[in-house]
C-alpha positions as CSV (number, residue, x, y, z in Angstrom):
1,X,0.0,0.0,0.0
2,X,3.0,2.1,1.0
3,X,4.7,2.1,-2.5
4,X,2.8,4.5,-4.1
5,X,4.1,6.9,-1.7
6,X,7.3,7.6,-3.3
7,X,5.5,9.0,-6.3
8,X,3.4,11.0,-3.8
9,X,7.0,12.6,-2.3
10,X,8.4,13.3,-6.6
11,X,4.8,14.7,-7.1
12,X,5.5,16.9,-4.3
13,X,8.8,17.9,-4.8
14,X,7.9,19.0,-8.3
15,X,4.7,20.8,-6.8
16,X,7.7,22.7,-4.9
17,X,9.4,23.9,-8.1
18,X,6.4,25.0,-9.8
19,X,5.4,26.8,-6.7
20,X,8.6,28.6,-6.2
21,X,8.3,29.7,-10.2
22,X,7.0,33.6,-9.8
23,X,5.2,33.3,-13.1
24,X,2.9,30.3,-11.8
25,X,1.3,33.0,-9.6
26,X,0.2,35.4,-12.3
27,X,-2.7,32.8,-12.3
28,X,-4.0,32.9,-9.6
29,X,-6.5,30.3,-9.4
30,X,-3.9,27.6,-10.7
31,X,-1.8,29.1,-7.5
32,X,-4.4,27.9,-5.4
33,X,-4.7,24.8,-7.0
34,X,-1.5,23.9,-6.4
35,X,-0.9,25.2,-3.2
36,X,-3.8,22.7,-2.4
37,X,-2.5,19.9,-3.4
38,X,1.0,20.8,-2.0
39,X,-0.4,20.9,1.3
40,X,-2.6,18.1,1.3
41,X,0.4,15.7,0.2
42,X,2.6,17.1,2.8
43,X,0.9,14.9,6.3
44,X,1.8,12.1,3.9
45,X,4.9,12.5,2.7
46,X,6.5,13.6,6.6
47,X,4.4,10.9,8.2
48,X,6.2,8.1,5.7
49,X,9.6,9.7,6.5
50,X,8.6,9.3,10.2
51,X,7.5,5.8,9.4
52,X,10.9,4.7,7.0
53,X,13.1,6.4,9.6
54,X,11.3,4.4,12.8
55,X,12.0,1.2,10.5
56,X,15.9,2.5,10.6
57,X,15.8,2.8,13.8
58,X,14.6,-0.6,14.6
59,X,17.0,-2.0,12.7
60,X,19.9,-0.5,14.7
61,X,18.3,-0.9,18.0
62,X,18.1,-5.2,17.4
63,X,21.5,-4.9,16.2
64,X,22.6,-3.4,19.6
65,X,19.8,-5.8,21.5
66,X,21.9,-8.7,20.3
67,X,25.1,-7.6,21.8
68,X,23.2,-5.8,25.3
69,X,20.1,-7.1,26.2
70,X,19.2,-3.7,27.6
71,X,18.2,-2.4,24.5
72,X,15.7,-5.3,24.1
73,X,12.8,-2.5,25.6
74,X,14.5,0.1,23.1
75,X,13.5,-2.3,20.9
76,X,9.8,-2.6,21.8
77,X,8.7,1.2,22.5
78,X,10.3,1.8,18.7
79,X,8.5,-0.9,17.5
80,X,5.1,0.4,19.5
81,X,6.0,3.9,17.4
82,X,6.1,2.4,14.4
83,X,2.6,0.5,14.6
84,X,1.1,3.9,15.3
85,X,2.9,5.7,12.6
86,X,1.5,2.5,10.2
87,X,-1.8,3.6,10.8
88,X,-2.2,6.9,10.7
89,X,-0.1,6.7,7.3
90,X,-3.1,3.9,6.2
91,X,-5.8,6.6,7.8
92,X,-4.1,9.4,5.6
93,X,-3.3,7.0,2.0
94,X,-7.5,6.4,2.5
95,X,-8.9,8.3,-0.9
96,X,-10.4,11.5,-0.3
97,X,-13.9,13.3,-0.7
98,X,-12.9,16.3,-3.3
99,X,-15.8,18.0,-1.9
100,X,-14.1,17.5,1.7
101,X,-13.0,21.3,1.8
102,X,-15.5,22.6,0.9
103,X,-18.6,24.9,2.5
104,X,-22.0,23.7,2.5
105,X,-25.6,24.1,1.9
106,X,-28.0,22.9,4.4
107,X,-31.6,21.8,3.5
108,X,-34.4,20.9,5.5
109,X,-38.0,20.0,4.9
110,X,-40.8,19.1,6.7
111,X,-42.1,15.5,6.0
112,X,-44.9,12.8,7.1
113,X,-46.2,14.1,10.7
114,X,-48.1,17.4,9.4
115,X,-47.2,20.5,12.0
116,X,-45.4,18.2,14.3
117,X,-42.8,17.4,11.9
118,X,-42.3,21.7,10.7
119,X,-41.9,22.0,14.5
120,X,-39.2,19.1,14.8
121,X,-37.6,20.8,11.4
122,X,-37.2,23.5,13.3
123,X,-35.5,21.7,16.3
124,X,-33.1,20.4,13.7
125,X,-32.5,23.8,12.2
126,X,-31.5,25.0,15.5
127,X,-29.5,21.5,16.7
128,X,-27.4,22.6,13.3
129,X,-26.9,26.4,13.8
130,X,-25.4,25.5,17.7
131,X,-23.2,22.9,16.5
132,X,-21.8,25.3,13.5
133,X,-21.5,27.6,16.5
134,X,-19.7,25.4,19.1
135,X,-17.2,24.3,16.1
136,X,-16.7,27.8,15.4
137,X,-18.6,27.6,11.6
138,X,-20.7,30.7,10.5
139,X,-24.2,30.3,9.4
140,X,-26.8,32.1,7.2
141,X,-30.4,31.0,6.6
142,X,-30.8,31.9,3.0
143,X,-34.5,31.0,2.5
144,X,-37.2,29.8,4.6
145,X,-41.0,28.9,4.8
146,X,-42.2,29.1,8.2
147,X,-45.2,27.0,9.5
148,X,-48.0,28.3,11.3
149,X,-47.1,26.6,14.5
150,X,-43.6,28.3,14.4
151,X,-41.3,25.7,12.8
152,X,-40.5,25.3,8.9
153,X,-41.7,23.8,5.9
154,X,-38.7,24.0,4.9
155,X,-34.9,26.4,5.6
156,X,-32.0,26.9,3.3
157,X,-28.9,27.3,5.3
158,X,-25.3,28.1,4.0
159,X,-23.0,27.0,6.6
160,X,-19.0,28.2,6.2
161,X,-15.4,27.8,8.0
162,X,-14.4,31.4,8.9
163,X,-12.1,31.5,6.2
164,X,-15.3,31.7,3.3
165,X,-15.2,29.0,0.7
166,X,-12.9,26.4,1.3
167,X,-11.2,25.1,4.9
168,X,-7.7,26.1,6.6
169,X,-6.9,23.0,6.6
170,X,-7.0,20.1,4.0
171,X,-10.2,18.1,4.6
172,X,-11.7,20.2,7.2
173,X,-14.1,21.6,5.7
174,X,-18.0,21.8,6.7
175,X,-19.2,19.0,3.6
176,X,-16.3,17.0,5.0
177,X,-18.3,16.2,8.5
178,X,-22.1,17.8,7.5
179,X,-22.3,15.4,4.5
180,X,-23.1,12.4,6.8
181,X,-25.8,14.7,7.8
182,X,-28.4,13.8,4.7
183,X,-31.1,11.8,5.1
184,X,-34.3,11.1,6.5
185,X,-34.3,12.2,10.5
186,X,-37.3,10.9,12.7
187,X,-38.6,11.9,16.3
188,X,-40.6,9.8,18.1
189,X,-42.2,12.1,21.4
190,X,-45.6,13.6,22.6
191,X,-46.4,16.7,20.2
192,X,-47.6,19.8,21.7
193,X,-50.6,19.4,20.0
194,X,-51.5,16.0,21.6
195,X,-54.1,16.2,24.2
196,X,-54.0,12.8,25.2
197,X,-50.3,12.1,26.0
198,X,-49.4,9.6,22.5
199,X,-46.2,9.5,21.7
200,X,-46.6,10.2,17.3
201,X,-43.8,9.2,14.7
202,X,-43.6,11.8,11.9
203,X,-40.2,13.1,9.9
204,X,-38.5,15.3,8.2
205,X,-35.6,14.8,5.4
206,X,-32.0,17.2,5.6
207,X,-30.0,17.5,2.4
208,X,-27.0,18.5,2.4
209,X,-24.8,19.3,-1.4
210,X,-21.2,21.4,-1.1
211,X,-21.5,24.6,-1.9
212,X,-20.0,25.4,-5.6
213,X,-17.5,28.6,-6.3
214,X,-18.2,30.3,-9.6
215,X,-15.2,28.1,-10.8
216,X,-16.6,24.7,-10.3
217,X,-20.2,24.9,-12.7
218,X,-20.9,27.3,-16.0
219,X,-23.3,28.3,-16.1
220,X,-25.1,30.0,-19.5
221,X,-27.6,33.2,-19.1
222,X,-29.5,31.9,-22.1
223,X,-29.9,28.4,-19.8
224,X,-31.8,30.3,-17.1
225,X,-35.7,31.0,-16.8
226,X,-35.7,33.6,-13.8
227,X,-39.2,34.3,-12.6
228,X,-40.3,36.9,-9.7
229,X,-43.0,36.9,-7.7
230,X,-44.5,38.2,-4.4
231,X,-43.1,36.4,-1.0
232,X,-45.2,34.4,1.3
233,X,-45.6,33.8,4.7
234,X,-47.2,31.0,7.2
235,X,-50.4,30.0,5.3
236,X,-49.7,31.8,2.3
237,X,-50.4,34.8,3.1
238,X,-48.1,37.8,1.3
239,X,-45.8,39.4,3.2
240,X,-44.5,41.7,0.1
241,X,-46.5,44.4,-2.0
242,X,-43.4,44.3,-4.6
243,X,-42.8,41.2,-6.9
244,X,-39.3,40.3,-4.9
245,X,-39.0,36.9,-4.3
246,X,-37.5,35.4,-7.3
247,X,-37.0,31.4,-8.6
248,X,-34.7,30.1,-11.2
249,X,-34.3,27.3,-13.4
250,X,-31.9,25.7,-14.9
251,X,-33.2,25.0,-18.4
252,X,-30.8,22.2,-19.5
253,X,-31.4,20.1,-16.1
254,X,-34.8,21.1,-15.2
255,X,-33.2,22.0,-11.4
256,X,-35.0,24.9,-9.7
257,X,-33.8,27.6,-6.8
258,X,-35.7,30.1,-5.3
259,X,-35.4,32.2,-2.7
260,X,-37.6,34.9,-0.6
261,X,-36.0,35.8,2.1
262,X,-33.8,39.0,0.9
263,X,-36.2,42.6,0.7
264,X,-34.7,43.1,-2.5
265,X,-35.0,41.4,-5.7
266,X,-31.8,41.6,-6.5
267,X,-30.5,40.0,-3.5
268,X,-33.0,36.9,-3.4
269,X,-31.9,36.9,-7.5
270,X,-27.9,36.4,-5.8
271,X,-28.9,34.2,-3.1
272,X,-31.2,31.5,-5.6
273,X,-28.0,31.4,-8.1
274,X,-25.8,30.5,-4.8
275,X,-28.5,27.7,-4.6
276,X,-28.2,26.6,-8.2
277,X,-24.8,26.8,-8.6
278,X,-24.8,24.2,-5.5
279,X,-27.5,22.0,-6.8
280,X,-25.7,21.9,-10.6
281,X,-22.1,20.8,-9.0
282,X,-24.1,18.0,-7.1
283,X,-26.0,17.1,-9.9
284,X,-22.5,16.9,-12.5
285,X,-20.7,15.4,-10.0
286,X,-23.2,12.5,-9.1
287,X,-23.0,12.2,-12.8
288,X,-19.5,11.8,-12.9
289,X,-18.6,9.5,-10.0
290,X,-20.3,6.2,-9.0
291,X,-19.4,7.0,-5.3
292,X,-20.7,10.4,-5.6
293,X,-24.0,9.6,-6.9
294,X,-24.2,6.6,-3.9
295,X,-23.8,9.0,-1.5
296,X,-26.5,11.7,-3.4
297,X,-28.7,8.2,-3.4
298,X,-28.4,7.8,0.5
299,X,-29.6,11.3,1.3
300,X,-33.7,11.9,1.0
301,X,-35.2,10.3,-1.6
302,X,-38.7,10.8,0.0
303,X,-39.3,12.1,3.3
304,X,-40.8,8.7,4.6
305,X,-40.4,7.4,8.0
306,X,-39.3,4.4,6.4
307,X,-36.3,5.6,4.7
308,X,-35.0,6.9,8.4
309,X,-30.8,7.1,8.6
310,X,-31.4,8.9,12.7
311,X,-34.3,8.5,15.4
312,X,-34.7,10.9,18.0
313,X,-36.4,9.6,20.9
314,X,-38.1,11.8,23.1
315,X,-39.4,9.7,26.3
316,X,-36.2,7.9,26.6
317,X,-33.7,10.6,25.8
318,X,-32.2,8.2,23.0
319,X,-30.5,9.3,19.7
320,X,-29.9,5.8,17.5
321,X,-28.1,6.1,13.8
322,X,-28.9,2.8,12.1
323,X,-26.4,3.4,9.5
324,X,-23.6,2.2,11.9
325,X,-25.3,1.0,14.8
326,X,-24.4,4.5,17.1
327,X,-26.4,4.7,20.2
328,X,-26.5,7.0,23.0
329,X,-28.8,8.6,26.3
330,X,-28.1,12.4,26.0
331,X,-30.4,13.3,22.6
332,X,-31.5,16.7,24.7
333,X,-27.6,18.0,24.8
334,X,-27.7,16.5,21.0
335,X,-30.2,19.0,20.3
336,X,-28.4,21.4,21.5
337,X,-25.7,20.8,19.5
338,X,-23.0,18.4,21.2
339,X,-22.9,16.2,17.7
340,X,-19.5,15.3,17.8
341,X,-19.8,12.1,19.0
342,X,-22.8,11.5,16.2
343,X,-20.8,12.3,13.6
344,X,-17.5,11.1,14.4
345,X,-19.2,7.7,14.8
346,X,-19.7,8.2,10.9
347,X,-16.6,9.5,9.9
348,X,-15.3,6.3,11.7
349,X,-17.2,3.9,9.8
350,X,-16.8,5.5,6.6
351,X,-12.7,5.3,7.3
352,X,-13.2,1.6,7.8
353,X,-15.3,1.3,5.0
354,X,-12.5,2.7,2.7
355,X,-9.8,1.2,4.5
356,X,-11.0,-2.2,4.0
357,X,-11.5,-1.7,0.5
358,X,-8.2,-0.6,-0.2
């Protein structure tokens, strides 16, 4: 598995030439490019020196153990080193999400369950915007229907590292831990509404796609239909005398954006095209790659209670992911944002998933 690695350290090294070439940064965008892939290839290439030079030093050390026993436990802790270094070498040679960087768009939607499941959208909504918060990720709801009980049809959310588009550091970006996010979520509790004390099942469904830079999709003016209309509020009533809210489609692909939210036309106009632009990079690359499209697949295909990936159990304070058996007793600090454990219980799986296969 290892020897690829040595192509990885020449690919770097000539990364470093091009880098130090003045003229390479007179594009800029092919700068970044670069300086992207320089830095994710350097964690592999100074953890497989680590791991060569701990092999060295093993070597010497059972040389000396044969001539003074006392280096017999030299022997051991190096060796100790070096099955550490093995893995995390394996963990960091496992193929990467592309889209791991990147910033994301959140989506969620009401479902089976009628008002009770708009008011548990809305409990997701905020379980998201205090874990983007605790992690130190910024947040902006870009469109939203509200329900008339106070929670959402359905909320657009961009969510971003502090740095904009695109993480600090490689792979630690928002998709790279929200993506495990999309599916079908269901709560199981006693709604408000109930007046005799019946715990009810509804739903609601989260998508989540990586949010495109003007870079990744083209997209042609002539390709657009752009339509305006007056907002809406709870029960559709109109909340605008001006025709502001404004929906888009994508002519080619038949995929739609719209937004409301913004007083100005123009403004809903910039946030729907965010939206789009989104959508379009999902939709090519789910096209493109097998594994992308799997994971679009395992995201909401219908906002059934059937098609759950999470429960969220009210009376017995449970949170369950079937998708890799994860089970705990604190769902209420859940909700309020401690998903760490939820979704490094993915992140896991998915690891082991791709180690296996390699």
């Amino acid at each position: 598995m290892f020897e690829a690695v040595e192509e990885l350290i020449g690919e770097q090294a000539d990364l470093e030439k091009k880098l130090a070439d003045p003229s390479v940064h007179a594009d800029q965008a092919n700068a970044r490019k670069l300086n992207k892939r320089y830095a994710e290839l350097t964690p592999i290439v100074s953890t497989y020196r680590s791991w060569k030079q701990t092999g060295d030093d093993i070597e010497t050390a059972r040389e000396f153990a044969a001539d003074d026993p006392d280096f017999a436990a030299e022997v051991k802790v190096l060796e100790k080193q070096r099955e550490e270094i093995t893995e995390r070498l394996r963990l960091l040679l496992v193929p990467r999400d592309p889209s791991d960087d990147k910033d994301v768009l959140l989506e969620i939607k009401a479902g089976a369950g009628g008002d009770e499941s708009a008011l548990f959208a809305g409990d997701l909504l905020r379980m998201y915007l205090r874990y983007a918060e605790r992690v130190g990720w910024k947040t902006e709801i870009i469109d939203s229907t509200e329900s008339e009980l106070g929670g959402y049809k359905d909320v657009q959310v961009a969510v971003k590292t502090k740095g904009g588009n695109g993480a600090t550091e490689p792979g630690q970006g928002v998709w790279a831990r929200m993506k495990y996010e999309g599916g079908v979520h269901r709560v199981q509790r006693v709604p408000s509404t109930e007046s005799q004390g019946r715990i009810h099942t509804s739903a609601a469904g989260v998508l989540v796609t990586p949010e495109a830079e003007e870079v990744d999709v083209e997209i042609h003016a002539n390709d657009l239909r752009i339509d305006v209309y007056r907002s809406s509020g709870p029960g559709g009533q109109s909340v605008n005398t001006t025709d502001s809210a404004v929906r888009i489609t994508h002519l080619p692909t038949g995929v739609v954006a719209s937004c409301q939210n913004e007083k100005s036309q123009l403004q809903n106009k910039e946030q729907a095209m965010r939206i789009l632009r989104s959508r379009l990079l999902a939709a090519a690359q789910e096209a493109a790659e097998q594994e992308a499209s799997d994971v679009r697949r395992s995201q909401v295909r219908t906002v059934d209670r059937s098609e759950k990936i999470r429960t969220y159990n009210f009376p017995e304070n449970r949170i369950s992911d079937h998708r890799v058996g994860f089970k705990a007793y604190n769902l209420d600090q859940v909700l309020d944002g401690d998903l760490d454990a939820v979704i490094q219980a993915c992140v896991d799986a998915d690891s082991a998933a791709k180690l296996a296969a390699a």
